[in-house]
C-alpha positions in Angstrom: 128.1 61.0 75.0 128.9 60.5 78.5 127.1 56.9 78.7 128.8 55.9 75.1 131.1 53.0 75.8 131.7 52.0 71.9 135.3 51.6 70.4 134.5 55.3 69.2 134.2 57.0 72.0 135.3 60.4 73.2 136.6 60.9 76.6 136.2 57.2 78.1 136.0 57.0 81.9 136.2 61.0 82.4 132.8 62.5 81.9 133.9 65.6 83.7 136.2 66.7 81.1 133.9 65.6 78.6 131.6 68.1 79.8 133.7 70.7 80.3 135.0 70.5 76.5 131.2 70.2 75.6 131.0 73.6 77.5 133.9 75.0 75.6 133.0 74.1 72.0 129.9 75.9 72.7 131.2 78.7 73.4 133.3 79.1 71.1 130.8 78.5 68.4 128.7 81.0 70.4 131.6 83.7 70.0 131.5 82.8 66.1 128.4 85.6 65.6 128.6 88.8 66.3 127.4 90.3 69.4 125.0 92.6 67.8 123.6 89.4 66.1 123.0 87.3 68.5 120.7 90.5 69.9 118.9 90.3 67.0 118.1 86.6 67.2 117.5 87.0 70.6 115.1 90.2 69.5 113.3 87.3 66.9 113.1 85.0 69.1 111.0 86.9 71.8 108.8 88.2 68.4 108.3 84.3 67.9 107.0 83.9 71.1 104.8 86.1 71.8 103.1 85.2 68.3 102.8 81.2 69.1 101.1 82.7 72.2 98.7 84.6 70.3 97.8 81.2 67.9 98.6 79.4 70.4 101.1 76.6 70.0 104.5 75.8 71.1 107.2 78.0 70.3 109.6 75.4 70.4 108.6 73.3 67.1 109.4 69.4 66.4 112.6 68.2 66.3 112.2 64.3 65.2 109.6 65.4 61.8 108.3 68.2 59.8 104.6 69.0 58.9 105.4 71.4 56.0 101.5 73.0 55.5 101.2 73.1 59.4 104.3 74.9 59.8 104.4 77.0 57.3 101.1 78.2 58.3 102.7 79.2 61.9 105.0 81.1 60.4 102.8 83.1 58.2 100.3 83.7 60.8 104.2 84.9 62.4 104.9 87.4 60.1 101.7 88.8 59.8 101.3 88.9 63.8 104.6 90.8 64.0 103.8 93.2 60.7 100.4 93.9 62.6 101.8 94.6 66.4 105.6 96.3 65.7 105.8 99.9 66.3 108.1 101.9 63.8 111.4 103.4 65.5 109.9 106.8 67.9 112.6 108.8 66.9 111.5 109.2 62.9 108.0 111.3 63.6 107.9 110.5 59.7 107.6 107.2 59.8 104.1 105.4 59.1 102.0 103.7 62.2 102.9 100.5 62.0 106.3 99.1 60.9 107.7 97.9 57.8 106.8 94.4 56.5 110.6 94.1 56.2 111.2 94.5 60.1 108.9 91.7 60.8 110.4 89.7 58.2 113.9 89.9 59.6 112.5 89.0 62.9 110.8 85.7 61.6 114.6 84.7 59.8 116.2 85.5 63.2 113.9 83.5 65.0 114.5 80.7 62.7 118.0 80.7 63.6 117.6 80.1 67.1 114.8 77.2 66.4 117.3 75.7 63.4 119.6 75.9 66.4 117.6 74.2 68.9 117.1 71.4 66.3 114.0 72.1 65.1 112.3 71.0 61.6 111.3 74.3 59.7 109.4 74.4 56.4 111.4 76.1 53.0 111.4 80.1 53.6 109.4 80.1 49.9 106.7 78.8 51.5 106.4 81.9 53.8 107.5 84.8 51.7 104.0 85.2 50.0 103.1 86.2 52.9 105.7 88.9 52.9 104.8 90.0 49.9 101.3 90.4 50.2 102.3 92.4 53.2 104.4 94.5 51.6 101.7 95.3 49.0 98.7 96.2 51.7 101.9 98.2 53.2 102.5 100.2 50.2 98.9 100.4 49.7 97.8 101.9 52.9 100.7 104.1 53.0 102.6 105.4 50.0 104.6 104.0 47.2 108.3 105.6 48.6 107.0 104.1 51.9 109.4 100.9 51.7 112.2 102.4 49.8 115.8 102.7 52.3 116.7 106.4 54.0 120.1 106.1 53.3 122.2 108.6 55.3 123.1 111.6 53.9 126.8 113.0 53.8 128.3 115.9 56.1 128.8 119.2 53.9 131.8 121.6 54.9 129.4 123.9 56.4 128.5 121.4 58.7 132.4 119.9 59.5 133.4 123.6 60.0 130.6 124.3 62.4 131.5 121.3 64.6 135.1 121.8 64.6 134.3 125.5 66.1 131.3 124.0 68.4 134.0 121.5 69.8 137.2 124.3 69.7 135.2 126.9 71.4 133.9 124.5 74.3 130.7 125.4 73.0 128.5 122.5 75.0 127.7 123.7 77.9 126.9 120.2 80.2 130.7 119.0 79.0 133.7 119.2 80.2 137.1 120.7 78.0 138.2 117.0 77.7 135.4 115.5 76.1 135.1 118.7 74.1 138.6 117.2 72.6 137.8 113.4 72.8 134.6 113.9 69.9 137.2 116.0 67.8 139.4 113.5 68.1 136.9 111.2 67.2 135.3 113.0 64.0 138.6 113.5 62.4 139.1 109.7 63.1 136.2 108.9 61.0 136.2 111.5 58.6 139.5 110.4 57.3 139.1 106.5 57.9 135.5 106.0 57.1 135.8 103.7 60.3 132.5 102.2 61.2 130.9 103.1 64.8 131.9 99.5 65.4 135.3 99.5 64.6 135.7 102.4 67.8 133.4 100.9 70.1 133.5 98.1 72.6 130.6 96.2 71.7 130.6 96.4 68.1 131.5 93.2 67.9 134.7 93.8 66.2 138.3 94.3 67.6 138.0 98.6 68.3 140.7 100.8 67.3 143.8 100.9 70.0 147.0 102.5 70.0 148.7 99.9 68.8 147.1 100.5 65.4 149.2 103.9 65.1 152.7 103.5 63.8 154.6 107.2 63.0 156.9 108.0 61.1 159.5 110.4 60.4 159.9 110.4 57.1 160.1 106.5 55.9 161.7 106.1 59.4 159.3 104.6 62.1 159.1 106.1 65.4 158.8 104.7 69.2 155.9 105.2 70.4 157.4 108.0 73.2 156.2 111.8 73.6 159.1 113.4 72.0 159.4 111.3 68.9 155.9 111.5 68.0 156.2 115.5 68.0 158.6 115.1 65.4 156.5 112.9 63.7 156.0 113.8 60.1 153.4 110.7 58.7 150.9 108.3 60.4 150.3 105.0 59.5 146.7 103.1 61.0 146.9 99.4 60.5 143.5 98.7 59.8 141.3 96.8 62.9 138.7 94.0 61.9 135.2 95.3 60.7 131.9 93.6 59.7 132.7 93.4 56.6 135.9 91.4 57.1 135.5 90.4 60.8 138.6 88.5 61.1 141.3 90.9 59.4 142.3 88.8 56.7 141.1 91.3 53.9 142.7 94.3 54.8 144.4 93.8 58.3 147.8 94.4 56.0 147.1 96.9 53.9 147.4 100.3 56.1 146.2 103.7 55.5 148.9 106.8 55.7 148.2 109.9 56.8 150.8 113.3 56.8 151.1 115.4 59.7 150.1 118.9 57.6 149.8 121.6 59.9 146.3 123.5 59.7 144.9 120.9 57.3 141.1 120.5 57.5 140.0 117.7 60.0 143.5 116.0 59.7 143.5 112.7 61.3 147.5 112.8 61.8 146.9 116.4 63.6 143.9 115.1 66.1 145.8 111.9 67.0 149.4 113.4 67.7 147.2 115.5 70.5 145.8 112.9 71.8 148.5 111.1 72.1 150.5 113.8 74.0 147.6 114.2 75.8 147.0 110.8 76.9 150.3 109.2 76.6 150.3 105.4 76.8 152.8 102.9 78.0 154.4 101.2 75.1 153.5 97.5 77.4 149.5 98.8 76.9 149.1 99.8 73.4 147.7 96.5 72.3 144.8 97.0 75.0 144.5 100.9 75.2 141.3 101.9 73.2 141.5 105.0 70.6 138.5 106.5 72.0 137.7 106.4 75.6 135.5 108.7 78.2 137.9 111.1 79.5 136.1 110.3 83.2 138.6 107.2 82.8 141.3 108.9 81.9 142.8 108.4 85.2 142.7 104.6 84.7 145.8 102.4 83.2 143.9 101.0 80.8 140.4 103.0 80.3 137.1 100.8 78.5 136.4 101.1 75.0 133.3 103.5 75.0 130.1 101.9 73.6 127.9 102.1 70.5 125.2 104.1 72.7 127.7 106.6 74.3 128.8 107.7 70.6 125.3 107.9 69.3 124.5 110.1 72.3 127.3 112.7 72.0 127.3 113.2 68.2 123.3 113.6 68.1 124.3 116.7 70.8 126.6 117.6 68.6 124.0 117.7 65.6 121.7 119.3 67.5 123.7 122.4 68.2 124.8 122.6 64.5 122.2 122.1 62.3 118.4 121.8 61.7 116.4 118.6 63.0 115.4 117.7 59.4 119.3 117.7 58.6 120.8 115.7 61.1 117.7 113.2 60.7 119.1 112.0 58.0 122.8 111.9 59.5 124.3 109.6 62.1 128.2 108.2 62.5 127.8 106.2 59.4 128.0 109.6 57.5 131.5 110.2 58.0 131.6 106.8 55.4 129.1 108.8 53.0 131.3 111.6 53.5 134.5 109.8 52.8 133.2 108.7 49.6 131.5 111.4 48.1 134.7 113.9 49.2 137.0 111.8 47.0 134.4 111.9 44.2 134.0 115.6 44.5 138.7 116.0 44.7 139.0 117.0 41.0 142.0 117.8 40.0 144.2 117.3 36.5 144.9 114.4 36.9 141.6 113.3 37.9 138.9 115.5 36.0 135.4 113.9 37.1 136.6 113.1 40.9 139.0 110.1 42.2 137.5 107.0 40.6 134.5 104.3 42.2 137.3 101.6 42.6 139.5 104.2 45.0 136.2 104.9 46.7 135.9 101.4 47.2 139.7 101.3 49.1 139.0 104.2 51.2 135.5 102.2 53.0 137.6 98.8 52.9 134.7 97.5 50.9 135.9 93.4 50.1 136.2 93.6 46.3 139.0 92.3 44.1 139.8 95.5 42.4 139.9 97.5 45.3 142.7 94.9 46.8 144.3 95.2 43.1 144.1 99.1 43.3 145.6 99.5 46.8 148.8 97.4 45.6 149.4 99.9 43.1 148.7 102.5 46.0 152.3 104.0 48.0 152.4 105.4 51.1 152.9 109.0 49.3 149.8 108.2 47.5 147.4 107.2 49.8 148.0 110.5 51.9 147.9 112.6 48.5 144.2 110.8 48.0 143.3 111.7 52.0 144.4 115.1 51.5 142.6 116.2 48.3 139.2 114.8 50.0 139.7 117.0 53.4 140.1 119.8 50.7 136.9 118.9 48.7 133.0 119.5 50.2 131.1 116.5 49.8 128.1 119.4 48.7 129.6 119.9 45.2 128.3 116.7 43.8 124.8 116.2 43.0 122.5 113.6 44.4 122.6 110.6 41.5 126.9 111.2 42.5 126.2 110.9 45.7 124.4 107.8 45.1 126.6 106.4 43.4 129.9 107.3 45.7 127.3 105.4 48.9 126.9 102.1 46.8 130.6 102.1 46.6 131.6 102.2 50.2 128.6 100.5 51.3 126.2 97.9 49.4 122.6 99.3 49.2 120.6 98.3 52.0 118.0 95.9 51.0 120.2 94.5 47.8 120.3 91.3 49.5 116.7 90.9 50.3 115.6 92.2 46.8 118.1 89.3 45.5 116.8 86.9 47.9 113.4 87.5 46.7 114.5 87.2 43.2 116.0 83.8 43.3 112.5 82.5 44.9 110.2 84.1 42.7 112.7 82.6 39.9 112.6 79.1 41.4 109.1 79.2 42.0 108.0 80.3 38.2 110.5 77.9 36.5 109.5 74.8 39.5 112.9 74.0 40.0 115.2 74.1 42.8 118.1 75.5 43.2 121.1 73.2 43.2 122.3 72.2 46.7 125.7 73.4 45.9 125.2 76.9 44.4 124.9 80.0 47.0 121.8 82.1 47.2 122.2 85.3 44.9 121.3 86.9 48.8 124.8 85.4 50.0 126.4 86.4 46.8 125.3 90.1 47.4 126.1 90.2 51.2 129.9 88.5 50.4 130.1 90.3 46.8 134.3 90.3 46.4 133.3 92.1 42.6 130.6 93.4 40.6 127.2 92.2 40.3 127.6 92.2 36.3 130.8 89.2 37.4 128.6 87.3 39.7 125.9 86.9 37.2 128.6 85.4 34.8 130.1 83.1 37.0 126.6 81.3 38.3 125.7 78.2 36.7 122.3 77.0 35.4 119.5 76.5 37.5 118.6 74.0 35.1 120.9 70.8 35.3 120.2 68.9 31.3 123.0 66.8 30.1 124.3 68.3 27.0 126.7 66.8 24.2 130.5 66.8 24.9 131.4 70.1 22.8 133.5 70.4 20.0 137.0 71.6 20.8 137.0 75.2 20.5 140.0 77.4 19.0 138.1 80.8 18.9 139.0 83.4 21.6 135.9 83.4 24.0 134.7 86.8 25.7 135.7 86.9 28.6 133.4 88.5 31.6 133.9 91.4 33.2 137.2 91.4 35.9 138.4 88.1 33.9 140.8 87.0 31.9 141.0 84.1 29.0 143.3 81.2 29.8 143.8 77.6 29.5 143.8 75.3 32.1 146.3 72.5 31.8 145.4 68.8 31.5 147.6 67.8 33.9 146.0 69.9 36.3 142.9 67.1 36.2 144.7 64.1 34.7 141.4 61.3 35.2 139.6 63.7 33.1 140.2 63.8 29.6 140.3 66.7 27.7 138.7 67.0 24.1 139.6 71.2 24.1 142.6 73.1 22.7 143.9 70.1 21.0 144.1 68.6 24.5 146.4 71.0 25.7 143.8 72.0 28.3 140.2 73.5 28.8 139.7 77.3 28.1 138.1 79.0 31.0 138.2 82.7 32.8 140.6 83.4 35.6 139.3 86.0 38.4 142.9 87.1 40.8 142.4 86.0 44.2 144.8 86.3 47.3 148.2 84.5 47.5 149.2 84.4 44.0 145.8 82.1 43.2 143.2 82.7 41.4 138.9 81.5 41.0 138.8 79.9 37.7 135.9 78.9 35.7 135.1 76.6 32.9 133.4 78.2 30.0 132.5 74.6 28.1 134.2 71.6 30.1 131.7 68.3 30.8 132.6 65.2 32.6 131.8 62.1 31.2 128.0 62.6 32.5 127.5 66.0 31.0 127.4 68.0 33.9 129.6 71.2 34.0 133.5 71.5 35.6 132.9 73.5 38.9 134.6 76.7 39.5 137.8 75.7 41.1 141.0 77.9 43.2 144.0 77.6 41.3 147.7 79.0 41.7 148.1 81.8 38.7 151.9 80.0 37.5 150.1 76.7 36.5 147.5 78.5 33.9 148.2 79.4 30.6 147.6 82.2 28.5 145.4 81.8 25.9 146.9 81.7 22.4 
């Protein structure tokens, strides 16, 4: 770029700043993944390596053309070299010699990031997944049939949030001091009420942690300065939400705050742990912005003390397990518990008003989970509300629901854990029976399970047909069509698409389903609609004012 001297040329005459933007741009698009993933491809990348070593061939593959049968021959002999040589994680003695087919799989798709990076040709993933599965049956095989399936973590019981609090109250840790004694209370009732991700409270999560500035209090529907006194007369908390995984820049639910009331003696009250530490800690109003929720109290002392990290956390709560209850238990329990917790807590509040448990679309609020009806549910949600909800869950036990509830409360704060390979594999094994290919501009069902804004039953409905036939224009249609799940019928105005024409409703407009999106818009799509060539309308964004309800 430096040597180009065409008409179109960027920076002409000044190579130093063109470099120096060259340097910038790639750093920015380096920031756009998470630090934990780039670890991982980093992780799959040193995997690759050491199997081209063992073959041996380059591990950087052609950039300028593709030998599909030679590559995709590397890269089964890669997933098999890294299924055959991976250790399983030392800390499960349960675990089977080698390592799951699946770890070595994710390796190889992480590896093929960095090389699609570097520019390199790389054969269709179809062509390698045989491999996997063949793996996976010799794994299952050698092992046992529950071998593969995910160890979801289990929830905390009362029993077990009781005997922390007193473990932590009592000083009962011998190697740490009073302050850190307070710091992992702090830090439980923080995730027990917020079903906050270790992430969201840690430095390199790769998210934006938790800060001060997140708090708000009130007194009554009065906010408060941040300052000593007022917050002592505080009588509500209000936590803006901070960016997670699952909505990594904030635009989801970075408006939509939680509320918590200052109830004195409540169980594990999140308004009660942070109004200590914030007269504890106080923090200059200038510094909120930077001053991290949870910090090592060895840095107290400092103006503004680091964010702890992922590793610190792990290492104190695992102490903390160890002192309360059996290995086998806390095996099974980490920090992403207090989100199990959360969940199955609100499905265990029963009350008159809600019989069988607060419903699967609350749960869905309380983990942040990005769905439509969970955004629909929390408009309808006051501040009064919100902390009602909070308050009945610190007063249920997670224990008194059984284990298919349990189940069923964890898929709705957090999508199962191999739903998106399963689905991957799915569309391949589909594409591969049927010989077609999937159309260029139609998501993976993978993508559509990691992203999933609704139900799988809506998904489903919404996809189009692999197959892409022309059909006949249809016959305008005055019959009310059934509309899929989280839909509604309407009728898309002509004018909306005025070179098309319009042979439906009497050519008024063509009847489709309407899903609510953000911003007063909504994801509409076609149920018969064909251009001139046959080929079906795509689904299109829309503001709600301009549809029509169907007659």
């Amino acid at each position: 770029m430096a040597a180009d001297e065409s008409a179109g040329a960027a920076c002409p005459g000044d190579p130093e700043r063109l470099h120096a933007l060259i340097g910038d741009l790639f750093s920015a698009k380096a920031s756009a993944r998470a630090p934990s993933t780039r670890n991982k491809d980093e992780w799959g990348y040193q995997w690759w390596c050491r199997c081209c070593a063992a073959l041996p061939c380059d591990p950087l593959r052609p950039t300028d053309s593709l030998y599909p049968e030679r590559e995709a021959f590397i890269a089964g002999f890669a997933v098999m070299y890294m299924a055959a040589n991976m250790q399983p994680r030392r800390r499960s003695a349960k675990k089977p010699k080698h390592a799951s087919p699946l770890s070595a799989w994710a390796a190889y798709k992480h590896a093929r990031t960095v090389l699609a990076a570097w520019g390199s040709k790389l054969p269709d993933i179809s062509l390698v997944r045989d491999t996997l599965k063949g793996l996976m049956r010799n794994h299952v095989a050698a092992y046992r049939d529950e071998v593969l399936a995910p160890e979801r973590k289990r929830p905390y019981f009362r029993k077990h949030e009781t005997a922390m609090l007193a473990l932590l109250d009592t000083k009962g840790v011998a190697s740490w001091s009073p302050a850190l004694h307070n710091t992992m209370r702090w830090a439980v009732c923080f995730a027990r009420c917020t079903g906050a991700r270790k992430a969201e409270l840690t430095a390199d999560g790769g998210c934006h942690f938790y800060t001060r500035g997140h708090l708000t209090w009130y007194c009554g529907n009065t906010p408060l300065p941040p300052t000593p006194d007022a917050i002592r007369r505080a009588t509500r908390l209000r936590i803006r939400p901070a960016a997670s995984k699952a909505d990594p820049f904030n635009i989801h639910w970075g408006s939509l705050e939680m509320w918590f009331d200052v109830i004195p003696g409540q169980h594990m009250s999140v308004a009660l742990a942070l109004r200590e530490l914030e007269l504890r800690h106080p923090c200059p109003p200038e510094l909120r912005n930077e001053y991290p929720l949870i910090f090592d109290p060895e840095h107290a002392a400092l103006t503004t003390p680091p964010a702890v990290s992922r590793a610190w956390l792990d290492h104190k709560l695992r102490i903390i397990l160890a002192h309360v209850m059996s290995p086998g238990e806390a095996e099974v329990r980490s920090w992403h518990s207090w989100r199990v917790t959360l969940a199955c807590s609100l499905r265990a509040a029963r009350d008159a008003k809600h019989p069988d448990g607060r419903s699967l679309a609350l749960v869905k609020v309380f983990g942040r989970w990005r769905s439509d009806s969970a955004v629909e549910l929390y408009g309808r949600l006051d501040p009064d509300a919100y902390a009602g909800h909070v308050s009945a869950s610190l007063a249920a036990d997670s224990a008194s629901i059984n284990a298919a509830g349990t189940a069923e409360a964890m898929d709705n704060v957090d999508p199962p854990l191999f739903e998106s390979m399963a689905t991957e594999q799915e569309d391949a094994y589909a594409t591969e029976e049927s010989g077609d290919e999937l159309p260029k501009d139609r998501p993976s069902k993978a993508k559509a399970a990691a992203v999933a804004a609704a139900p799988r039953a809506k998904a489903t409905a919404a996809k189009p047909s692999r197959k892409r036939k022309r059909r006949a224009a249809p016959k305008p249609s005055f019959d009310t069509p059934r509309a899929p799940a989280g839909t509604m019928c309407v009728i898309v105005p002509a004018e909306c698409f005025p070179t098309e024409v319009c042979a439906e409703n009497g050519g008024r407009g063509w009847s489709a389903f309407a899903a609510p999106r953000s911003k007063g818009t909504a994801s509409v799509m076609f149920e018969t609609a064909r251009d001139a060539e046959g080929r079906p309308f795509r689904p299109v964004l829309l503001q709600r004012d301009v549809l029509l309800a169907y007659p």
